[in-house]
RODO-2510 file (C-alpha; in nm, 4 decimals, decimal comma):
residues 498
     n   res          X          Y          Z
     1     x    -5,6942    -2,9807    -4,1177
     2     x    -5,6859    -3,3417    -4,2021
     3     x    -5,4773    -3,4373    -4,5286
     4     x    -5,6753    -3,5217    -4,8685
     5     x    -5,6060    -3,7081    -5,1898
     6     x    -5,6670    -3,3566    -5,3586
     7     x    -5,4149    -3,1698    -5,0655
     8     x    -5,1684    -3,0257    -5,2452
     9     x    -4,8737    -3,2747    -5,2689
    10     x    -4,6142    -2,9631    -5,1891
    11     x    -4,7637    -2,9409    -4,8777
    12     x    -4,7244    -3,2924    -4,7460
    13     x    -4,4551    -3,4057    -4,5499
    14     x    -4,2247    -3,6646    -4,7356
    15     x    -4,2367    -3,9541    -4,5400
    16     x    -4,0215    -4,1768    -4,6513
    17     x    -3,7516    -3,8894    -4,5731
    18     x    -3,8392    -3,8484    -4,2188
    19     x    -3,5303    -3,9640    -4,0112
    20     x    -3,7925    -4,1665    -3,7562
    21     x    -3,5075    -4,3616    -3,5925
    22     x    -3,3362    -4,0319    -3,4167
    23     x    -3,6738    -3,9547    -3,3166
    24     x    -3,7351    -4,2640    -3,1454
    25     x    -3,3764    -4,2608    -2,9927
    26     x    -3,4597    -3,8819    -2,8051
    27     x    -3,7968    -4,0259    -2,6483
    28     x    -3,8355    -4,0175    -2,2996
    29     x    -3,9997    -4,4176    -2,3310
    30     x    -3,7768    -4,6871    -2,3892
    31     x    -3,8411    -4,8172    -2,7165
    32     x    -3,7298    -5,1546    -2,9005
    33     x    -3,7812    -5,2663    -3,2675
    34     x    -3,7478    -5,6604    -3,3193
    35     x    -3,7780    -5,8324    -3,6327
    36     x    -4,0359    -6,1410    -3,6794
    37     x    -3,7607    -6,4005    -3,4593
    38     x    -3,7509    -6,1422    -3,1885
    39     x    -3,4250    -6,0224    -3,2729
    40     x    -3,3248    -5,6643    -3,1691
    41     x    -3,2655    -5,4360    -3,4571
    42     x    -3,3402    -5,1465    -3,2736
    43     x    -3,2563    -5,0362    -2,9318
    44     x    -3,3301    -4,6310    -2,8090
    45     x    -3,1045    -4,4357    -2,5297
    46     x    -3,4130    -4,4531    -2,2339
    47     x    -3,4292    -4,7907    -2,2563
    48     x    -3,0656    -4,8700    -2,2466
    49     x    -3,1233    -4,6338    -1,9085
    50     x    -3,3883    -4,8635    -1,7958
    51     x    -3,2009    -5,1927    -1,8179
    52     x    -2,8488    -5,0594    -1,7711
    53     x    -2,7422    -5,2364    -2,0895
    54     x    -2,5585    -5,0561    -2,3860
    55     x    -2,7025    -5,0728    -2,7254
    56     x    -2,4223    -5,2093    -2,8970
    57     x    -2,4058    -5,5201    -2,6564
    58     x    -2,8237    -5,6318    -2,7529
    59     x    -2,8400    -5,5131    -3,1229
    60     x    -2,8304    -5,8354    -3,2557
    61     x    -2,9150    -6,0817    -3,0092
    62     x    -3,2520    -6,2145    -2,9682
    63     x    -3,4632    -6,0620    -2,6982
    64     x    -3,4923    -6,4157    -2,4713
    65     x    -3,1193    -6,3879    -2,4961
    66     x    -3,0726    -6,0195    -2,2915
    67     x    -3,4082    -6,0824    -2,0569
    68     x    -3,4740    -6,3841    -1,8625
    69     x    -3,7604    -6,4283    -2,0168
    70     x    -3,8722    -6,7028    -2,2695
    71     x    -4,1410    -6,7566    -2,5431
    72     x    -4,3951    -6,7277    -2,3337
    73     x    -4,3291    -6,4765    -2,0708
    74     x    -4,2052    -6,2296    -2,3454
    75     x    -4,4214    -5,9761    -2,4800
    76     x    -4,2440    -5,9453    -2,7552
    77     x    -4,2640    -6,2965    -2,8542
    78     x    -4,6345    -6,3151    -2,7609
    79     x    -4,6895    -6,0119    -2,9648
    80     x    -4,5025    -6,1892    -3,2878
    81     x    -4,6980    -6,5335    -3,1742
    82     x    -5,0429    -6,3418    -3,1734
    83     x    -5,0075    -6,1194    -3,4529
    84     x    -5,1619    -5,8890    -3,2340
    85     x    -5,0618    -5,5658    -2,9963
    86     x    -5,0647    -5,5459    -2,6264
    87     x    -5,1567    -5,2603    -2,4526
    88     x    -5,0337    -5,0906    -2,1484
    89     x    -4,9319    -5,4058    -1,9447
    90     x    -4,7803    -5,3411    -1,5814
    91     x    -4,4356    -5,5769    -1,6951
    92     x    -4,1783    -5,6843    -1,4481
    93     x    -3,9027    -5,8462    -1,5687
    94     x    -3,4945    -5,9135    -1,4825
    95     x    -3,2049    -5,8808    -1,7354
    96     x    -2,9229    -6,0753    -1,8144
    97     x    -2,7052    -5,8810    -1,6110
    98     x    -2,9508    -5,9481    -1,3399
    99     x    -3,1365    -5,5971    -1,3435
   100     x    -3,4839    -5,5830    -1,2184
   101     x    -3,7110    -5,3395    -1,4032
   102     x    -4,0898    -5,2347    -1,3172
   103     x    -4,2587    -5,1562    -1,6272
   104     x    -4,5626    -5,0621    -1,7950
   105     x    -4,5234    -5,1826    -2,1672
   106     x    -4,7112    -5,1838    -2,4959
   107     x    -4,6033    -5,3960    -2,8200
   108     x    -4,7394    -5,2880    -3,1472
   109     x    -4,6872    -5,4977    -3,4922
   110     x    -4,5081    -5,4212    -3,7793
   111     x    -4,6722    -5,4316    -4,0664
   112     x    -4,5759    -5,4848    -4,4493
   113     x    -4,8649    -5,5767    -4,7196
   114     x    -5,0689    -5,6866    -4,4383
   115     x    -4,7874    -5,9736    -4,2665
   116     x    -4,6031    -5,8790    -3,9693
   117     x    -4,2280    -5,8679    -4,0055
   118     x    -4,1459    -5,7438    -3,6829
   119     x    -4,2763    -5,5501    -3,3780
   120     x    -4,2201    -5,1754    -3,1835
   121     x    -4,2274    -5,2197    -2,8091
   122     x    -4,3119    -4,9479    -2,5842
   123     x    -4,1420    -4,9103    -2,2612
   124     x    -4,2435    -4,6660    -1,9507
   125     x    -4,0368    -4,6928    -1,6620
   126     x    -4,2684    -4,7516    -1,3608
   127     x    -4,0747    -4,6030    -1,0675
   128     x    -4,0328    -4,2621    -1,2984
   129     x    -4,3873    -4,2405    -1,2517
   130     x    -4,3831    -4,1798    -0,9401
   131     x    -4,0516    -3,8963    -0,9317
   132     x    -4,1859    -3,6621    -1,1850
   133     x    -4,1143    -3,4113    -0,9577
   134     x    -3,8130    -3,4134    -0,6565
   135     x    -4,1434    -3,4443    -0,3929
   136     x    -4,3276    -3,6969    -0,5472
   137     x    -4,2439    -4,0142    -0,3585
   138     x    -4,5684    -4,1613    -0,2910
   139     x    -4,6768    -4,4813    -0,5023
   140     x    -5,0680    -4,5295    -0,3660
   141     x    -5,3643    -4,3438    -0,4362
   142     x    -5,4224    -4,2970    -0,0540
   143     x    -5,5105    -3,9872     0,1440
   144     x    -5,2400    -3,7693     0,2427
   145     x    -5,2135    -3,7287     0,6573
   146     x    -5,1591    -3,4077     0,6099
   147     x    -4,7618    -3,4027     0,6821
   148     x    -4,6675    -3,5322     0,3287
   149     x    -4,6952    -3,8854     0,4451
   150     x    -4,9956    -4,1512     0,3820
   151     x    -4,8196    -4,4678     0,5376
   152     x    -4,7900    -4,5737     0,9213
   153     x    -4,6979    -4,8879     1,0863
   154     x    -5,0636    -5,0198     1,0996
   155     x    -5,0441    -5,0144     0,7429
   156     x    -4,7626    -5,2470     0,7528
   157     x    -4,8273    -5,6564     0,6669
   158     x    -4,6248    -5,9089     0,7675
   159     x    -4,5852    -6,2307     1,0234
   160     x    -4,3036    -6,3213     1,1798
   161     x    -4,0491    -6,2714     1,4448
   162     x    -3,7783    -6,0826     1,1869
   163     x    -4,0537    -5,8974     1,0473
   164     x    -4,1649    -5,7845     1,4157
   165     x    -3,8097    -5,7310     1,5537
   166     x    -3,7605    -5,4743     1,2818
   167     x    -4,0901    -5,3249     1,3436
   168     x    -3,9537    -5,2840     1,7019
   169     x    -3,6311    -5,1600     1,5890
   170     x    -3,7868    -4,8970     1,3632
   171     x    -4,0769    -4,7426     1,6315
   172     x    -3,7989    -4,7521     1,9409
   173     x    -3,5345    -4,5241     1,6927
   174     x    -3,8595    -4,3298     1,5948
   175     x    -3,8439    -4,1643     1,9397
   176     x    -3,5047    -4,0272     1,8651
   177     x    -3,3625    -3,7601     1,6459
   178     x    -3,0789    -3,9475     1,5411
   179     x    -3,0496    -4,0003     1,1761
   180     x    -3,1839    -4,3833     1,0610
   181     x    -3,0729    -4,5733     0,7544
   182     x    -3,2600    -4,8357     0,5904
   183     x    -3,1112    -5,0890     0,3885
   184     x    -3,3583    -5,3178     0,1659
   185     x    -3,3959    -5,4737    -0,1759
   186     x    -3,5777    -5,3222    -0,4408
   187     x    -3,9377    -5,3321    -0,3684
   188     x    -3,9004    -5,4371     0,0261
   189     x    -4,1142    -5,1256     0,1200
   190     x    -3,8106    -4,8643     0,2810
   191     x    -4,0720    -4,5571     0,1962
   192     x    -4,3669    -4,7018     0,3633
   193     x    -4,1382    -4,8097     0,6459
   194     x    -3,9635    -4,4011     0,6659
   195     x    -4,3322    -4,2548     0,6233
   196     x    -4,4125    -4,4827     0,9253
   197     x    -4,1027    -4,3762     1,1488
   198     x    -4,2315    -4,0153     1,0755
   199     x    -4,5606    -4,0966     1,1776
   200     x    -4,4158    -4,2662     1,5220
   201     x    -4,1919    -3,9439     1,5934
   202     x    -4,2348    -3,6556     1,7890
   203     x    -4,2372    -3,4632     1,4462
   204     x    -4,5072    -3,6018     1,3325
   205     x    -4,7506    -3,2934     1,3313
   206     x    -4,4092    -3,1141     1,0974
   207     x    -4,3536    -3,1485     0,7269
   208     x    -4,2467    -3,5461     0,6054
   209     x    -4,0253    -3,4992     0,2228
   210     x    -3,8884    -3,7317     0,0308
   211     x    -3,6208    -3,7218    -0,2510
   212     x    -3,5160    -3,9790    -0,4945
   213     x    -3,1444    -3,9100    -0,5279
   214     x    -3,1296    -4,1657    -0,8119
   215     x    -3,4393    -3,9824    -0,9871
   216     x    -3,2410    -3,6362    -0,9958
   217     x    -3,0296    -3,5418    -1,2339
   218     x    -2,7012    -3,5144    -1,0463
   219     x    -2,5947    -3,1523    -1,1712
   220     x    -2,9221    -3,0377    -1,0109
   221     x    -2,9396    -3,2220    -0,7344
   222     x    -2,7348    -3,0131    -0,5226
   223     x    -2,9825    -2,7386    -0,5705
   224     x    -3,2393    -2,9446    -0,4850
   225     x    -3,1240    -3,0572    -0,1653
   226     x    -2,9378    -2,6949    -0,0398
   227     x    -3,1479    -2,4505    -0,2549
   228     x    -3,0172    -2,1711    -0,5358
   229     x    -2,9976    -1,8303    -0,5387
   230     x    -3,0250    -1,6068    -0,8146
   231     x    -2,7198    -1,5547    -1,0904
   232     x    -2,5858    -1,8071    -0,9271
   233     x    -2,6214    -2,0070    -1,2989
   234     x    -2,8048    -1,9246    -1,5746
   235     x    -3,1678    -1,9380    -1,5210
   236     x    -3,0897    -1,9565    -1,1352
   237     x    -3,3747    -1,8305    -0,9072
   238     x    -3,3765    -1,7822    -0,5594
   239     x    -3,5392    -2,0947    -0,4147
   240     x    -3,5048    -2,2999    -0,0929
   241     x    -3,3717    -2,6214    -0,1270
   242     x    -3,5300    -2,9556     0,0002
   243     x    -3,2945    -2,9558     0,3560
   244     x    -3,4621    -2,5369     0,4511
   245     x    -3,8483    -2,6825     0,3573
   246     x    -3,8333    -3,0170     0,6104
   247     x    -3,6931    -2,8561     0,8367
   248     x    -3,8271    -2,8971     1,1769
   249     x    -3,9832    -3,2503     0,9892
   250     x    -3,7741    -3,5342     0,8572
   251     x    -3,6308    -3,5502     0,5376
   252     x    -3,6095    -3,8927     0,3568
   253     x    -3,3099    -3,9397     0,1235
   254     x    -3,4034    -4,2472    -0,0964
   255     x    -3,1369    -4,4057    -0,3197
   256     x    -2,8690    -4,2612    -0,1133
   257     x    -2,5752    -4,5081    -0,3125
   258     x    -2,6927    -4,2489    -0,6469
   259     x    -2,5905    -3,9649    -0,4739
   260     x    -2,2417    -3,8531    -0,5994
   261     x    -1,9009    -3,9280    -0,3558
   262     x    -1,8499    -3,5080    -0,4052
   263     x    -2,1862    -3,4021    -0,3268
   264     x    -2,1623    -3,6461    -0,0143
   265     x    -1,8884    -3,4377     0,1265
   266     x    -2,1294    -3,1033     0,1284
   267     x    -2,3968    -3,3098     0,2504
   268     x    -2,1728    -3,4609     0,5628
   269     x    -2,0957    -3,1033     0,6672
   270     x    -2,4746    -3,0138     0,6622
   271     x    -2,4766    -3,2387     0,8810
   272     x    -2,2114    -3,1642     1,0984
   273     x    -2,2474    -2,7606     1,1419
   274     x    -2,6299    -2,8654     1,0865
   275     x    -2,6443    -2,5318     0,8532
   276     x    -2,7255    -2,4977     0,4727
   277     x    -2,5860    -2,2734     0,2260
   278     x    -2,7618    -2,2129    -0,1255
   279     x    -2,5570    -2,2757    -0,3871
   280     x    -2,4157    -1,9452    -0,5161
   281     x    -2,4538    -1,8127    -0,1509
   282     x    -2,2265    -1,7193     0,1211
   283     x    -2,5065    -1,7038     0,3753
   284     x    -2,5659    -2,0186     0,6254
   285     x    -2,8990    -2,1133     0,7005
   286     x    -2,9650    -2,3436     1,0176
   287     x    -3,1783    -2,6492     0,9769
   288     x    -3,2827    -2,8471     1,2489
   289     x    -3,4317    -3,1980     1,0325
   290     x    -3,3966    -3,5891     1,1220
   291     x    -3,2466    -3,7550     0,8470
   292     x    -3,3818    -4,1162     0,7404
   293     x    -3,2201    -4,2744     0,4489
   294     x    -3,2286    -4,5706     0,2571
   295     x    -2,9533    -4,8017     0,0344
   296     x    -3,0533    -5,1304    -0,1648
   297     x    -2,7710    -5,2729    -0,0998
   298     x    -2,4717    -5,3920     0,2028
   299     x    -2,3124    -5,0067     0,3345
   300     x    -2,0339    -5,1353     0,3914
   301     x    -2,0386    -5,3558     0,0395
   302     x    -2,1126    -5,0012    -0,1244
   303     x    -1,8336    -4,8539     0,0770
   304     x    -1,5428    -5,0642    -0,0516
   305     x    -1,7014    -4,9749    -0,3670
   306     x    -1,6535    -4,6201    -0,3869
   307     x    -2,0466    -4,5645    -0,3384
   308     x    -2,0050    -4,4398     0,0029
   309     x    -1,7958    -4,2129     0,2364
   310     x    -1,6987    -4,4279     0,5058
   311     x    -1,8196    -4,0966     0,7184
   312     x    -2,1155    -4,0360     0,5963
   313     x    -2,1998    -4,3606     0,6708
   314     x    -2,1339    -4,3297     1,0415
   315     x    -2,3232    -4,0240     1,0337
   316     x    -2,6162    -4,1677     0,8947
   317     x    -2,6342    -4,5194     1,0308
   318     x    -2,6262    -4,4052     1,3716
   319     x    -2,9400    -4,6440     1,3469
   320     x    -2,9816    -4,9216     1,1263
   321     x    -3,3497    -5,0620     1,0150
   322     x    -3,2524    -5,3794     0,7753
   323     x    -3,5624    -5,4760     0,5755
   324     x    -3,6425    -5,8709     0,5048
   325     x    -3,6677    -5,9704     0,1133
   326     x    -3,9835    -6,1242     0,0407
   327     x    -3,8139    -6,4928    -0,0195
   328     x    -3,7755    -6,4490     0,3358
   329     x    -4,0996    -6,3746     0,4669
   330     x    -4,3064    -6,7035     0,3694
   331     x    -4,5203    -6,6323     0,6636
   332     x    -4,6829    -6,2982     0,5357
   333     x    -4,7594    -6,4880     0,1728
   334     x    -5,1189    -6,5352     0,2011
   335     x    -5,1617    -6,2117     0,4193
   336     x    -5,0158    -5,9501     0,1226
   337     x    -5,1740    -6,2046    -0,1421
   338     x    -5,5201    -6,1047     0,1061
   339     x    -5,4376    -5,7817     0,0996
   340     x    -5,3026    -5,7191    -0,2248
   341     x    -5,6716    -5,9022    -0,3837
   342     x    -5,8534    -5,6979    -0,1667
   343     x    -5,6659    -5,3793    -0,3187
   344     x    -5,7559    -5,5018    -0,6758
   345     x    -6,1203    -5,6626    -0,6369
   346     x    -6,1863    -5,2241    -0,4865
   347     x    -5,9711    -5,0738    -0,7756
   348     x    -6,0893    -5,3155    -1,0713
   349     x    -6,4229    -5,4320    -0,9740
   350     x    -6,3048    -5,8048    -0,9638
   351     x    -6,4533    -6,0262    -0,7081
   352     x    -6,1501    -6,2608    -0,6242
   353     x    -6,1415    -6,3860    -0,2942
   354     x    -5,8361    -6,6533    -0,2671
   355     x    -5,5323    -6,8145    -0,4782
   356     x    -5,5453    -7,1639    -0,5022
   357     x    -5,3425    -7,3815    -0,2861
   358     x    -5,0709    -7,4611    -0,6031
   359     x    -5,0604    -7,1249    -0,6828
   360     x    -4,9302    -7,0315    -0,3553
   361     x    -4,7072    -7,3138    -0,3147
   362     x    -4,5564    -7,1484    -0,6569
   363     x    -4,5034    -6,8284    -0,4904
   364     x    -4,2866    -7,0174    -0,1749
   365     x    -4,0645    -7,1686    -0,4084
   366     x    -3,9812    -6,8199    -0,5888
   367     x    -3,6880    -6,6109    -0,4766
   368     x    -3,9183    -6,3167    -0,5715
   369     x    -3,6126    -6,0317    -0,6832
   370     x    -3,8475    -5,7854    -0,7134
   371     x    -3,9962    -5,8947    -0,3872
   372     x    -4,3456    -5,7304    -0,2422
   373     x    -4,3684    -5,5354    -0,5345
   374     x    -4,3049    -5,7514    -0,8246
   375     x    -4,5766    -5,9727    -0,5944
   376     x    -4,8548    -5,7085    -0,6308
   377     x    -4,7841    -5,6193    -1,0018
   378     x    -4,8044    -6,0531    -1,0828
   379     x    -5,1243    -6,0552    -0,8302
   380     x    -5,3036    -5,7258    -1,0439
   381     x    -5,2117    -5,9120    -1,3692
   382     x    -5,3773    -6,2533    -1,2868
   383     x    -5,6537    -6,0520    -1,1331
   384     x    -5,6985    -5,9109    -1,4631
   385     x    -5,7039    -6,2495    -1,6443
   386     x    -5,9703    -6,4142    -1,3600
   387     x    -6,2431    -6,1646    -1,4503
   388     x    -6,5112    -6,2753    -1,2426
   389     x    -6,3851    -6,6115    -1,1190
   390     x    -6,3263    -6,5913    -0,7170
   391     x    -6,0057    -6,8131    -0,7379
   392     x    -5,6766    -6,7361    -0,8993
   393     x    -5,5621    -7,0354    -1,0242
   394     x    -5,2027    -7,1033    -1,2610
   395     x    -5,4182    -7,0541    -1,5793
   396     x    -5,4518    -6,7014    -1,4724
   397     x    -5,0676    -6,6065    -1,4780
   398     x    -5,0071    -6,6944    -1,8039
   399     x    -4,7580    -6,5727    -1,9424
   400     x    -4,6252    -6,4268    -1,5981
   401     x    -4,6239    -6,7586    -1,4415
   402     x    -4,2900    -6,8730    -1,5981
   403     x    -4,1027    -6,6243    -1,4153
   404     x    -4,2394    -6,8068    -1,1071
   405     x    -4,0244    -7,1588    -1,2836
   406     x    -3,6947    -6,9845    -1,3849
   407     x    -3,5265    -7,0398    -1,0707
   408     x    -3,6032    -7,3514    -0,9508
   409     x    -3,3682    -7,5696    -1,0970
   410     x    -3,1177    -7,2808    -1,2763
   411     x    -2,9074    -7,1717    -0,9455
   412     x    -2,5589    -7,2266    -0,9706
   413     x    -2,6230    -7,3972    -0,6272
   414     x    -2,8985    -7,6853    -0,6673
   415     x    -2,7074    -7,9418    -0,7930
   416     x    -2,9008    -8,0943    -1,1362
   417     x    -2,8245    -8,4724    -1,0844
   418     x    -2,8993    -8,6217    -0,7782
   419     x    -2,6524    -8,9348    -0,6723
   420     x    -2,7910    -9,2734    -0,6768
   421     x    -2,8911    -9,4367    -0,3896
   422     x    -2,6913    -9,7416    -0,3092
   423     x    -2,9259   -10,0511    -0,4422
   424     x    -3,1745    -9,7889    -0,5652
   425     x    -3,1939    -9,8203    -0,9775
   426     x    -3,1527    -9,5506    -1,1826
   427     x    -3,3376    -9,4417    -1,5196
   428     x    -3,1500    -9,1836    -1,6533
   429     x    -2,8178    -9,0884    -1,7161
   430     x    -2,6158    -8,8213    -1,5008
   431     x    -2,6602    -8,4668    -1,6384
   432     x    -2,3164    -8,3595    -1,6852
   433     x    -2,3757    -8,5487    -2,0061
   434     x    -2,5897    -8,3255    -2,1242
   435     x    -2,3477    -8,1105    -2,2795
   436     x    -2,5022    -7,8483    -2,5220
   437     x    -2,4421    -7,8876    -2,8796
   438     x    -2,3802    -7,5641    -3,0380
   439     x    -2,6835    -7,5311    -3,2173
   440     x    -2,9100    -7,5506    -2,8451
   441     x    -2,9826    -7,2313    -2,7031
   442     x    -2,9399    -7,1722    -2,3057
   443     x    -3,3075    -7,2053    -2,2431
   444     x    -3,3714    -7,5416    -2,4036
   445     x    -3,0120    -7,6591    -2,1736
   446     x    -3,1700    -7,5482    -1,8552
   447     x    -3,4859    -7,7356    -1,9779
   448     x    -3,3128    -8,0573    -1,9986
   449     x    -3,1209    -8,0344    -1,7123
   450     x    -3,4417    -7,9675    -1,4757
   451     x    -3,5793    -8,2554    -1,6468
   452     x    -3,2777    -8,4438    -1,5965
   453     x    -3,3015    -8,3454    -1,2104
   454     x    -3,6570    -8,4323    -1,1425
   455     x    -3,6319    -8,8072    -1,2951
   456     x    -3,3094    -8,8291    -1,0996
   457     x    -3,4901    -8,7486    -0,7913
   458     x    -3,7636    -8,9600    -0,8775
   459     x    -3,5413    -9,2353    -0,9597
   460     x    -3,3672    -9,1905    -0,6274
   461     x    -3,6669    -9,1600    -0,4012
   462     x    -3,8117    -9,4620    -0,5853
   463     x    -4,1110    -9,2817    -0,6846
   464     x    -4,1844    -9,0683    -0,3702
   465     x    -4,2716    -8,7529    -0,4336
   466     x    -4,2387    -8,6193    -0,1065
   467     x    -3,8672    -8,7498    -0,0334
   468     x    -3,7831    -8,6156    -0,4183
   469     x    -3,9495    -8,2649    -0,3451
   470     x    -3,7388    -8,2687    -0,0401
   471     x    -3,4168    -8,3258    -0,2254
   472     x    -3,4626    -8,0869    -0,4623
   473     x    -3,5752    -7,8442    -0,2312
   474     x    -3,8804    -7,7475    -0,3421
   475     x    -4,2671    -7,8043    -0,2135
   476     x    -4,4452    -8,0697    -0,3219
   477     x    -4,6964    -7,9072    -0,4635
   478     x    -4,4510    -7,7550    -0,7102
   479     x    -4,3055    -8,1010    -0,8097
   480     x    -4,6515    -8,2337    -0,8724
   481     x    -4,6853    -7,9753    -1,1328
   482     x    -4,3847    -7,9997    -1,3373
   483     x    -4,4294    -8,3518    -1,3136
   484     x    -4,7531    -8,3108    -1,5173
   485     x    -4,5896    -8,0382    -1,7255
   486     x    -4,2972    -8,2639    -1,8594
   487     x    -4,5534    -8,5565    -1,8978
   488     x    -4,4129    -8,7536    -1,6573
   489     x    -4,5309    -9,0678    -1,4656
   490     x    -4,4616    -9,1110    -1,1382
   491     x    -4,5216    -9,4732    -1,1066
   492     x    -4,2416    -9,5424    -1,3943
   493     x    -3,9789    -9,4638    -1,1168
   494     x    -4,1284    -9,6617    -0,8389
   495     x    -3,9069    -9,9800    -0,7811
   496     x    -4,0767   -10,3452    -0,7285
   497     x    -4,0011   -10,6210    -0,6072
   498     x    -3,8132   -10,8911    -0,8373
***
């Protein structure tokens, strides 16, 4: 029953004794604790798992300094800014060490005699979600086919010869039973395109599973794969594994790069002898399953790595499906924006029908890392902000639209002072003289130099914006708004006549 001011005060827990840190540090949800500048004081276990960052490298260090993030695309700095809490906010966002994580986060304020001195943030890890169990591979409320798939290749969106010619490469090895491997980024779509290959095979009446090797524990993923028998370890039942319940189907290995080099070696003889054997058993099982799996990253990268046996890979790439990042599929923009609003106006009873024209000139000058999906997760937040507005304009991504800026002028490869012209005058100085003074933080550098590079270009094209947004490689559209977002004027750069 609830505590009262006459409760018996032996009774009552002593709060100010309860050891809530090592609490917070055995939750299953990332959690940070920053202080009222947004630096970390506090840093739990799950969420060092979630950005693959140790806690003694971020304690310390503010949190625009480990995400590349700033003011305004943080939610921890909005949450300090606000003085107020957010709430279960899908949150995509890239680390220092360049990390993408797909989030749902919440950000609470610390209180003390009614001021905030710091804030608690929440994190869930989005993909975990979705592998609660060693089946669960589906990400879409959409009805089953009835073979443990939901996903074929009319379900598929994109333009483009590449996009096509891998279409055509995945239905022609669809036909065979030879094992497939498909190698995308994070968030390029390798279970919708496996679900579809199923769907396009000869087994597509069987049984379609998928396991997330990186989602398994990897002293139980053996079992999971080949099955246990009982005594074999304590608590051991007698259970078939993942290989004896697809089989006649396909089995999808996702993550296959998680899967340990040891474990590799049983699962390259399963392949070979095309047999199982439950762990703790002596008796062979055979298995007759099409193997499709996936890596998010070069094999032969992950090979000289020590990710990969060099014969496993031959074993499994018999066939390989290589899947397109987003940065390279400008062509299917407006068609997943289409689809994407359509998806959202059905599941949040918005009635969006179209991004503006700058908006989407935003989106072709993003490299997208997270690719389709961090796409859909920016599209569902805007649609959230447009309420019942039928354009999505910039206004709506704040603050997600600065992670649509960060890139422009920050690669190590755009160059951020553009040569003068011969007889064309210059109004600024070269920006390898903007050397950072100590006390100027890495955001406010990259700042200056984009500002630096955009009045060179200016100053260069003489006040064209077209020929500048060609030299810095980006559309005009783009230019045209961080013109107006640094305040400049375009016709202070245009050169007359003496």
């Amino acid at each position: 029953m609830p505590f009262s001011e006459n409760s018996n005060s032996s009774s009552l827990l002593d709060m100010e004794t309860i050891d809530f840190l090592s609490v917070l540090n055995r939750m299953d949800d990332g959690v940070i604790i920053a202080d009222i500048n947004g630096v970390i004081l506090f840093y739990n276990a799950a969420q060092s798992k979630i950005d693959g960052l140790a806690a003694q490298d971020v304690i310390g260090l503010k949190v625009t300094d480990i995400y590349k993030l700033n003011n305004r695309t943080s939610m921890i700095m909005q949450a300090i800014e606000r003085h107020a809490a957010i709430k279960n906010r899908a949150f995509f966002y890239q680390t220092c060490s360049g990390k993408v994580a797909n989030t749902i986060t919440s950000v609470y304020p610390l209180l003390k005699g009614g001021t905030i001195n710091g804030v608690i943030c929440l994190v869930k890890d989005y993909e975990l979600l979705y592998r609660s169990t060693p089946m669960a591979t589906i990400t879409e409320c959409r009805p089953d086919l009835g073979n443990g798939t939901r996903y074929t290749f009319a379900d598929l969106i994109g333009k483009g010869s590449d996009f096509q010619r891998v279409m055509g490469t995945a239905r022609k090895a669809a036909a065979s039973a030879s094992p497939i491997m498909i190698q995308g980024e994070t968030g390029t779509g390798k279970e919708l395109f496996a679900q579809s290959i199923h769907n396009h095979s000869p087994r597509r009446e069987k049984k379609y599973v998928g396991v997330n090797c990186a989602a398994i524990p990897r002293d139980l993923l053996e079992g999971v794969l080949f099955g246990t028998t009982r005594g074999a370890f304590t608590g051991a039942m007698d259970k078939p594994g993942i290989f004896e319940i697809s089989h006649g189907g396909t089995l999808f290995l996702d993550e296959l790069l998680a899967m340990p080099v040891d474990l590799q070696v049983k699962l390259l003889r399963v392949l070979q002898e095309k047999c199982v054997r439950r762990v703790g058993s002596a008796m062979e099982t055979p298995v007759d399953v099409k193997i499709i799996s996936s890596v998010s990253r070069e094999p032969r990268t992950a090979i000289r790595e020590g990710l990969l046996r060099t014969d496993l890979f031959y074993r499994l790439g018999v066939v390989m499906v290589k899947l397109p990042p987003l940065r390279d599929r400008q062509n299917s923009m407006r068609e997943l924006t289409n689809h994407f609003i359509e998806k959202y106006n059905n599941r949040l009873g918005t009635h969006v029908k179209r991004i503006s024209r700058e908006v989407l000139e935003l989106f072709s000058a993003y490299q997208w890392p997270g690719n389709v999906r961090e796409l859909e997760h920016l599209i569902e937040g805007a649609m959230n902000m447009a309420g019942r507005e039928e354009t999505i304009g910039i206004e709506h991504f704040t603050p997600g639209l600065d992670c649509l800026e960060q890139l422009d002028f920050t690669s190590p490869d755009l160059p951020f002072f553009i040569p003068k012209s011969p007889g064309v005058p210059s109004s600024v100085e070269p920006a390898q003289n903007l050397d950072p003074s100590p006390s100027q933080n890495l955001k406010q550098t990259q700042i200056d130099q984009e500002k630096a590079a955009i009045k060179a270009a200016l100053s260069v094209a003489g006040g064209n914006v077209t020929m500048a947004s060609k030299n810095l490689g980006i559309s005009r559209q783009l230019l045209h708004y961080k013109i107006k977002k640094y305040g400049f004027c375009r016709v202070d750069f245009i050169v007359r006549p003496s």
